[in-house]
C-alpha positions, -999 to 999 in steps of 0.1 A, spaced: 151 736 723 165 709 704 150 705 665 126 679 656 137 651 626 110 652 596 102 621 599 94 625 644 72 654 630 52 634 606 53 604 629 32 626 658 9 640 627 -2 607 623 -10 603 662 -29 637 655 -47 621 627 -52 584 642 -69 606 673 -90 633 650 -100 597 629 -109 581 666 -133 609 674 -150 616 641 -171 634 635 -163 655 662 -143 683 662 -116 690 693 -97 718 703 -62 724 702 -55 718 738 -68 688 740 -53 672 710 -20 684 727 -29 668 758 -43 635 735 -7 633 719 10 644 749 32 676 731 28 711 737 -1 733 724 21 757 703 40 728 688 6 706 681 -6 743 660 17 740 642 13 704 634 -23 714 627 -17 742 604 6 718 584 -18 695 581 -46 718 569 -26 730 541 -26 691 530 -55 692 530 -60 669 559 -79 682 585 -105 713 588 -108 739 610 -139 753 628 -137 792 639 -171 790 649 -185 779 687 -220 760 677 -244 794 683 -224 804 655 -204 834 671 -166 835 661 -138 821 686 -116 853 692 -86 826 700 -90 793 693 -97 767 664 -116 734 666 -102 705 647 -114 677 623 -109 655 596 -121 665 566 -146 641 549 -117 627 522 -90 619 545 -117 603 567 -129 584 543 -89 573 534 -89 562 568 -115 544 571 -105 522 540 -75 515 557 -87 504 589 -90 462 593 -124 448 592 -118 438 629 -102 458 658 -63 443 658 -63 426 692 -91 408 680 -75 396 651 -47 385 673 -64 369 699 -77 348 672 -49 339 657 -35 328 690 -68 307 697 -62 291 662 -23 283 670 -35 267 704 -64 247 692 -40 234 665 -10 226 682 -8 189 688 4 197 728 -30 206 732 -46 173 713 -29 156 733 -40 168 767 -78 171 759 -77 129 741 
């Protein structure tokens, strides 16, 4: 198996972190952030465990009656890097923002004065 760059492997944490940030609060299971990201489960722990010794994310051991998973982890965000996120994020979803920016080009440009005089 070839070896992944640095910068590919902090480039697909992000997508791990742009997805845990999509579906806050909730925490998901390994498999299906693999599945989300679209890289295999032992690769994606790996990622994970990285990114809880940043600090980054959180995981859960614990189904919600409370009994211990024998083999597998829930993940989430924890509440600082969700809150760096969601400082981050523009006031309006993008292709908003760019559909509006298009409308304003359009509505400006003088081809389309023209047509509606």
């Amino acid at each position: 198996m070839p070896t992944i760059s640095k910068v590919k492997k902090d480039k697909i944490a992000e997508q791990i972190l742009l997805y845990l940030f999509s579906i806050a609060p909730e925490a998901v299971h390994t498999a299906t952030i693999s599945k989300e990201i679209a890289r295999d489960e032992e690769f994606t722990k790996y990622l994970l465990i990285d990114l809880k010794s940043k600090n980054l994310i959180a995981s859960i051991s614990k189904n919600t009656k409370g009994k211990n998973y024998l083999k597998r982890q829930r993940w989430r965000l924890t509440d600082q890097a969700f809150q760096v996120y969601k400082n981050y994020q523009p006031s309006q979803p993008i292709q908003k923002t760019a559909e509006a920016n298009l409308n304003k080009n359009i509505l400006s440009s003088s081809n389309y004065r023209s047509y509606i005089s």
